[in-house]
Legacy VTK file of the C-alpha trace (Angstrom):
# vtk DataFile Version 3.0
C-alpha trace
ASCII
DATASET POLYDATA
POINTS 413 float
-115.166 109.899 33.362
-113.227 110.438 29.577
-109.423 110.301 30.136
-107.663 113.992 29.372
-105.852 113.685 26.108
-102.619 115.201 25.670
-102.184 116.050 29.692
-104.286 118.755 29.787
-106.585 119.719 31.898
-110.652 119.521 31.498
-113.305 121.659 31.981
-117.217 121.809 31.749
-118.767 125.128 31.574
-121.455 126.841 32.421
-123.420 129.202 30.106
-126.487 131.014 32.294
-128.989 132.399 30.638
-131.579 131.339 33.094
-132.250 135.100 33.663
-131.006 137.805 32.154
-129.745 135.078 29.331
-132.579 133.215 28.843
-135.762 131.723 29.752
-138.531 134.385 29.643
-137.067 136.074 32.908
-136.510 139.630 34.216
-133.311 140.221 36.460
-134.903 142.822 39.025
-133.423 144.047 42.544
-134.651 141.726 44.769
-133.752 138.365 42.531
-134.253 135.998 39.678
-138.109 136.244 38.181
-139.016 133.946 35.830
-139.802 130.242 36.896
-142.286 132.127 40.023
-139.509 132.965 41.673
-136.575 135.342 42.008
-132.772 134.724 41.870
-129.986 137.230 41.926
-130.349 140.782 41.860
-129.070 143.729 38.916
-126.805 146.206 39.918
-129.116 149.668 38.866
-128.046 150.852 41.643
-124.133 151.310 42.953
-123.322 149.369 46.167
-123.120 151.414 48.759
-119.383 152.011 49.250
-118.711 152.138 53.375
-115.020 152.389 54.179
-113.570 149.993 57.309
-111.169 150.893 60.189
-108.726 148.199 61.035
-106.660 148.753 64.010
-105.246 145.108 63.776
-102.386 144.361 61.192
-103.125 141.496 59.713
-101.306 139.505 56.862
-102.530 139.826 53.618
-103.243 136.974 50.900
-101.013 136.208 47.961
-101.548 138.101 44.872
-102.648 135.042 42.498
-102.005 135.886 38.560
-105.212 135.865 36.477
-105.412 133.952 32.815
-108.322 134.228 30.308
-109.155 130.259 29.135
-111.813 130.737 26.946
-114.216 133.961 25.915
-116.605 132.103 23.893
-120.055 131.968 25.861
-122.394 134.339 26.000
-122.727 134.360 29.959
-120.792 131.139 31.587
-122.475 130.749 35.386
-121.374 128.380 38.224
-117.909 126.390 38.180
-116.843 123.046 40.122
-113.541 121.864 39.804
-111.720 118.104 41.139
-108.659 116.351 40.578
-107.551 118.101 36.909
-111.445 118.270 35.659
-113.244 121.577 35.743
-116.852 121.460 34.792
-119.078 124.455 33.791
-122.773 124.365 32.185
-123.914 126.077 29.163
-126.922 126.852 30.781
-129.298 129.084 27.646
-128.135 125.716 25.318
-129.355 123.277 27.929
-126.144 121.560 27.701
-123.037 120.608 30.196
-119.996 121.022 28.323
-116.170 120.433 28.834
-113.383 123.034 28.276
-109.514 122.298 27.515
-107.521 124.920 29.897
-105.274 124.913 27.385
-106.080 125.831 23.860
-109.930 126.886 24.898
-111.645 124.238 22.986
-114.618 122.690 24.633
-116.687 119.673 23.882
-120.081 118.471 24.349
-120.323 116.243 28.067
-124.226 116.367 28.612
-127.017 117.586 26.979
-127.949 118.262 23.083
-128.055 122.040 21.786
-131.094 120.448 19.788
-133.196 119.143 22.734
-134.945 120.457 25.577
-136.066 118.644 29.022
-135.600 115.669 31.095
-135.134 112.596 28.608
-131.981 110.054 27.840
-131.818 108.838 31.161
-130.485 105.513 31.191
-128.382 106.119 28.056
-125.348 108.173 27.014
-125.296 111.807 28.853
-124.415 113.437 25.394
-127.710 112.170 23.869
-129.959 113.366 26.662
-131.523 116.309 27.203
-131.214 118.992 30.190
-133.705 121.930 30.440
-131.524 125.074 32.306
-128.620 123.274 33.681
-126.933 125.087 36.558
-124.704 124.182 39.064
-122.257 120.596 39.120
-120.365 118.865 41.572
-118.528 115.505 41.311
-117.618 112.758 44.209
-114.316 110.952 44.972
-115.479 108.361 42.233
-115.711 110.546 39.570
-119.605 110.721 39.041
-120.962 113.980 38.049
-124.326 115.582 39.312
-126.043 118.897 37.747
-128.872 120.800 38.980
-130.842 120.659 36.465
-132.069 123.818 37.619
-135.801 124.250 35.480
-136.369 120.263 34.965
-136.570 120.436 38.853
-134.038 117.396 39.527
-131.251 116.387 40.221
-128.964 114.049 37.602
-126.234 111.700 37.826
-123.169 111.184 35.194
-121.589 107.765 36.017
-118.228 108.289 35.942
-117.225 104.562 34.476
-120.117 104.588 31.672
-120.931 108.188 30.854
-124.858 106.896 31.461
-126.950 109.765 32.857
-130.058 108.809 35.098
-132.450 111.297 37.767
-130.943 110.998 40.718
-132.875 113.151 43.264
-136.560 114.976 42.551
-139.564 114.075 41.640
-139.615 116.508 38.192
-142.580 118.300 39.684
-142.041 121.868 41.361
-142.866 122.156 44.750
-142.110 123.471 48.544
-143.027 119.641 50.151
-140.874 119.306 53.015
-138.054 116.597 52.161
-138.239 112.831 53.223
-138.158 109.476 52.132
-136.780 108.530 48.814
-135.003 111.631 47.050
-136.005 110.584 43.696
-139.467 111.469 45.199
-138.840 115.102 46.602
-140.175 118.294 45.128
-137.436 120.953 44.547
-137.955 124.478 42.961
-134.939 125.110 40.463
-131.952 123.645 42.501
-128.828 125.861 41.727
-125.866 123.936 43.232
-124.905 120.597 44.239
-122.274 119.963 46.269
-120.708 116.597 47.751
-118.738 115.915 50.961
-116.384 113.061 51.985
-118.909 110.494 53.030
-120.522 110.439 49.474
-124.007 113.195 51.090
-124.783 115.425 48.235
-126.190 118.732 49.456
-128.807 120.516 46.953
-129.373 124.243 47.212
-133.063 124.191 46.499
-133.054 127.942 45.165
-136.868 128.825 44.714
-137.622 127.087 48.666
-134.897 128.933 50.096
-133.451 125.566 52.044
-130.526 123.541 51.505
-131.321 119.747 51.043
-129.283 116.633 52.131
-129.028 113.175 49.734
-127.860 110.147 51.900
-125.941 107.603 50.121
-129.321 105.025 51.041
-130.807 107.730 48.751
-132.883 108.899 51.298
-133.533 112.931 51.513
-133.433 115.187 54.925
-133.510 118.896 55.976
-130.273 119.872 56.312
-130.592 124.131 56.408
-133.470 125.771 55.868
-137.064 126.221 57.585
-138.444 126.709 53.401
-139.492 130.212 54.352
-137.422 133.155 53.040
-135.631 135.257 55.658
-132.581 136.045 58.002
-132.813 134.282 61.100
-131.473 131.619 63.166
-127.901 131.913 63.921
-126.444 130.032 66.658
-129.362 127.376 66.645
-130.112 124.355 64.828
-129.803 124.901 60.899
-132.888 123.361 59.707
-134.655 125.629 61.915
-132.724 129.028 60.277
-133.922 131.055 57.518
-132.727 131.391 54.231
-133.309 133.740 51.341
-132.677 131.735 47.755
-129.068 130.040 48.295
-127.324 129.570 45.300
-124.038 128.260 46.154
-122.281 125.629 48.340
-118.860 124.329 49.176
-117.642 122.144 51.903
-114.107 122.286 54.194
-112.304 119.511 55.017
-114.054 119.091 58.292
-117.443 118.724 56.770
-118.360 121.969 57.395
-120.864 123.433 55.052
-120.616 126.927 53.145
-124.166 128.811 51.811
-123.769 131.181 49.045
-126.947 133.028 50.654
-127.817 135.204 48.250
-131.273 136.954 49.070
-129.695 137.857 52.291
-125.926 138.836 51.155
-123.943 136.931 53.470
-122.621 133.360 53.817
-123.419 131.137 56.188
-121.750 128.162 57.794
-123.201 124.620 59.492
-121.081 123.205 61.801
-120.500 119.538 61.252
-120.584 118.318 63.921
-123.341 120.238 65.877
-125.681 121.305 62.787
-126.205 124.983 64.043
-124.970 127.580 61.384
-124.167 131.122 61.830
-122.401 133.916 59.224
-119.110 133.952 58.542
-119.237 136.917 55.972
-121.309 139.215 55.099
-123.317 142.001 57.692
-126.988 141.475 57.505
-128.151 144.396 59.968
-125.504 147.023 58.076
-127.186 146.492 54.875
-130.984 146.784 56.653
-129.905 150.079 58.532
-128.643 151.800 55.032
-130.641 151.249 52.156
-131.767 147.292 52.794
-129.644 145.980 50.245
-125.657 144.781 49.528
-122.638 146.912 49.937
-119.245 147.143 49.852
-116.721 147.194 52.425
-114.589 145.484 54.859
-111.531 144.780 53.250
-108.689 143.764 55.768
-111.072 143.549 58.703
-113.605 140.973 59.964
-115.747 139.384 57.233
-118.533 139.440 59.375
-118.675 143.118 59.414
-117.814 143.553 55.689
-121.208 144.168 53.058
-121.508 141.854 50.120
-123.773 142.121 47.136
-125.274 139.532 46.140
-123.006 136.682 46.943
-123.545 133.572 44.188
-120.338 131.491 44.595
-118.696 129.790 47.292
-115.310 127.505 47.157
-112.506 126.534 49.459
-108.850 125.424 49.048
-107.383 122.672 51.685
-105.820 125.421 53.953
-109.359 126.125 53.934
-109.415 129.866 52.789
-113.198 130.420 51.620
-113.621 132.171 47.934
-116.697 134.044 47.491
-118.092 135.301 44.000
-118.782 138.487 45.176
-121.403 139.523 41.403
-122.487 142.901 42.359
-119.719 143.866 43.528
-117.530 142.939 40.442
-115.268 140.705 42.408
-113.914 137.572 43.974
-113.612 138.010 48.097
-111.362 135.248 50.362
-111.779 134.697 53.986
-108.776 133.610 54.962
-109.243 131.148 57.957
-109.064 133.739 60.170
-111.633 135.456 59.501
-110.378 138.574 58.114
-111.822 139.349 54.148
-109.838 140.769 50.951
-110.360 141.755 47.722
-108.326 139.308 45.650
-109.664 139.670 42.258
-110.838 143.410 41.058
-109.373 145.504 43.509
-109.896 149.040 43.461
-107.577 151.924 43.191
-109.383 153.814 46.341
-109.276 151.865 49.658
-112.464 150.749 50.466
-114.173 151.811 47.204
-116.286 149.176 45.069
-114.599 147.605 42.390
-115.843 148.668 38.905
-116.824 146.397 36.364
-114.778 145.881 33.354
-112.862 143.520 31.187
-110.383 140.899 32.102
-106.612 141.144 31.550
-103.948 138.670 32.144
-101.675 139.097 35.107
-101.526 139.959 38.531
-105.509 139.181 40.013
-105.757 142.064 41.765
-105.390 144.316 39.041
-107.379 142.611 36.615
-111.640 143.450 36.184
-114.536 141.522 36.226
-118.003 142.080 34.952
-120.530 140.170 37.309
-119.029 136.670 38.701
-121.547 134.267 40.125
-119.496 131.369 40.500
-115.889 129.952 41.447
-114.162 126.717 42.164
-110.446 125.589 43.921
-109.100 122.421 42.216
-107.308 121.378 45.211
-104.866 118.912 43.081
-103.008 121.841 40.993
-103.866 124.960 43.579
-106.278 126.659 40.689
-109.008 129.168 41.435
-111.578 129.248 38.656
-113.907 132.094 37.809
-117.386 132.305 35.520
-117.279 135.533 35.294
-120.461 135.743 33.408
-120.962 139.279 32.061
-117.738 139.060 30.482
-118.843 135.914 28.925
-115.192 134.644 29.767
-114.089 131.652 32.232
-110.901 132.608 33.904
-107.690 130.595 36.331
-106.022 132.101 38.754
-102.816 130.564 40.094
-101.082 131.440 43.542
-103.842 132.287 45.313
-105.083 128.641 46.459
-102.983 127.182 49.220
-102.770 123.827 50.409
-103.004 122.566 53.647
-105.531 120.520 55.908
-107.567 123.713 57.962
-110.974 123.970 58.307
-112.354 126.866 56.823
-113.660 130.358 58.688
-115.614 130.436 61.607
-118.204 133.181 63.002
-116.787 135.317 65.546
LINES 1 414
413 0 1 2 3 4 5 6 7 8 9 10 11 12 13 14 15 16 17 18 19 20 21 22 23 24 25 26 27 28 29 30 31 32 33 34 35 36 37 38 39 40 41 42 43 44 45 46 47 48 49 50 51 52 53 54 55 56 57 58 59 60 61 62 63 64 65 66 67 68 69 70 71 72 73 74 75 76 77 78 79 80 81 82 83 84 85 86 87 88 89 90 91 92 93 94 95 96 97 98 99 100 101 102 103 104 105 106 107 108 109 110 111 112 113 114 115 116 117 118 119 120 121 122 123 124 125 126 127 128 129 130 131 132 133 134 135 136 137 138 139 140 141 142 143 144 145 146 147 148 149 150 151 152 153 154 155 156 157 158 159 160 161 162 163 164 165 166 167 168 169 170 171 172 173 174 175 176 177 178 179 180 181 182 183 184 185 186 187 188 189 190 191 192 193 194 195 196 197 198 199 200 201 202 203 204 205 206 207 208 209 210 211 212 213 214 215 216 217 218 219 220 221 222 223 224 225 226 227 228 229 230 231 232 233 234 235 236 237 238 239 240 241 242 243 244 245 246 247 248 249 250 251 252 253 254 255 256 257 258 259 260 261 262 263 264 265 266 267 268 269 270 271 272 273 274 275 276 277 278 279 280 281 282 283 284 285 286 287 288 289 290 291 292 293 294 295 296 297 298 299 300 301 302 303 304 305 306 307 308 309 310 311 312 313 314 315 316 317 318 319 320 321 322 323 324 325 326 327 328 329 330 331 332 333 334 335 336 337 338 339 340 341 342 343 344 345 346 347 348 349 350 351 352 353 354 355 356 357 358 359 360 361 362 363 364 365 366 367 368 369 370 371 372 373 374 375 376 377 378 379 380 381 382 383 384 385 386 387 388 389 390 391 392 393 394 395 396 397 398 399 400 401 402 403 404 405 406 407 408 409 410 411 412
């Protein structure tokens, strides 16, 4: 990894234009279309808007203060954030690309604006070439992995050289279940990486609905997922669960995993230590017994009885409050650890009304718009809470909102 010049903090962004910003691809309700699949939903209709009755007082989050860092892509998508570096992807130029938090000025860190595909491995990541790069994550070391969402693979940025090389998938598209070597497994447009303590990298494998799991022997398992869309499963083994097209992940400080389970409009949660998952967000049968799609409500109640719309992003802080990029809905959620949800970014002026979208204005988070968010990030070494908030073509920090602390984060009820 570069040093930061001048003390200031770095980020890579994250341009999408995988569907409504790009590649030959309609944006319809039900998801994504365009690479045989679909991913993410448009917002022609208004969530439903379904007030909530909270007899329970319960304490409400911080109100964090919102700053605009940059407003020069077209449609910046999925954020990751460690130890001062913030990385985004610049997803219709098929390049990674680092921001200064500062002054706004970003840089080339992967992929050429010139190229298209998966070549340059073994050399300098500037020089290669990416094809649709989505999500990133980075370990304790430093290295950097990106989904190289429509190349169908997973790639490594070593932190010490800057080299770039495949690190998981074979390149071809497929649904084969995963095993053996991960440089041999077939995703379908991976959307987010994630990594925990123990050096696992976790792949959201988008177009097979299932999340994979990369074993530092470089080995590939199950982890959640049966490969067949659908809501189903909670309380049992997560491998044997349905999932419709996750697109985001985040871990606690436990190990727990967090699924940004998008088709369905909840999150989910695997336990660490026993592998079953259940929701922690998001109500499933509410939004079948309306209209069969997202919602709004829930604010200062359980988050499992609160409606979502099409949930992208996932993050946690260390006290292990869970941010959710809440992009039909115009907002940024937070389960705090126990387990009531709040609006924290875009709230309304009516209780229990959906937030609008609109632009963003400095100052206190709450008050401040959004325009279709898919992705979010804590750096947990300065207490920052990034935002891509993508139809505003603007990536955003909020301070004083992310606590720290050693909690796990939100469990199902």
């Amino acid at each position: 990894m570069r040093a930061l010049t001048s003390g200031a903090e770095r980020v890579v962004i994250m341009n999408h234009h995988l569907l409504r910003w790009g590649i030959a691809a309609t944006v319809l309700t039900g998801g994504l279309t365009g690479l045989g699949f679909t991913v993410g939903r448009s917002a022609s209709a208004a969530p439903d808007n379904v007030g909530a009755t909270v007899d329970a007082v319960v304490t409400q989050p911080a109100t964090g203060t919102l700053t605009q860092v940059s407003s020069d892509f077209a449609a910046p998508v999925g954020v990751s954030a460690f130890n001062g570096t913030v990385y985004m992807s610049n997803t219709s130029e098929n390049q990674v690309t680092e921001l200064n938090s500062q002054t706004g000025v970003s840089n080339p860190f992967a992929g050429l604006f010139t190229g298209v595909g998966e070549s340059g491995d073994g050399g300098p990541a500037s020089a290669a070439t990416l094809n649709q790069p989505m999500g990133t994550a980075e370990d304790a070391a430093g290295n950097v992995y990106i989904a190289d969402t429509r190349d169908n693979v997973i790639r490594e940025v070593d932190a010490s050289t800057g080299i770039i090389a495949r690190f998981a998938g074979s390149g071809k598209a497929g649904d084969k279940k995963p095993s053996g070597k991960g440089v041999k497994a077939q995703f379908y447009a991976p959307q987010a990486v994630a990594v925990d303590a123990a050096g696992d990298v976790f792949v959201a494998d988008t177009g097979n609905n299932r999340v994979d799991e990369v074993l530092p022997n470089g080995k590939i398992v199950g982890f959640a997922g049966t490969g067949k869309p659908g809501y189903a499963g909670d309380r049992g083994k997560a491998t044997k669960a349905k999932l419709n097209q996750p697109t985001g992940l985040a871990i606690d400080g436990a190990g727990d995993v967090y699924i940004a389970d998008a088709g369905n409009d909840v999150i989910r949660r695997v336990d660490a230590k026993t592998g079953k998952i259940s929701t922690v967000a998001g109500d499933f049968e509410a939004d079948q017994a309306d209209d069969g799609v997202g919602g709004f409500s829930g604010d200062g109640g359980p988050a499992t009885s609160a409606r979502l719309y099409d949930p992208e992003g996932v993050a946690l802080d260390s006290a292990g409050d869970l941010f959710i990029a809440d992009r039909l809905n115009n907002a940024i959620r937070e389960v705090t650890p126990d387990g009531n949800i709040f609006t924290v970014v875009n709230q309304a002026a009516t209780a229990g009304a959906a937030p609008a979208a609109g632009k963003e204005t400095n100052g206190p988070a709450t008050n401040s718009k959004l325009n279709g968010p898919t992705a979010v990030a804590v750096d947990n070494s300065n207490g920052t809470l990034w935002i891509a908030d993508t139809s505003n073509g603007r990536i955003s920090k909020v301070t004083g909102l992310a606590q720290s602390g050693t909690g796990a984060g939100p469990v199902a009820p």
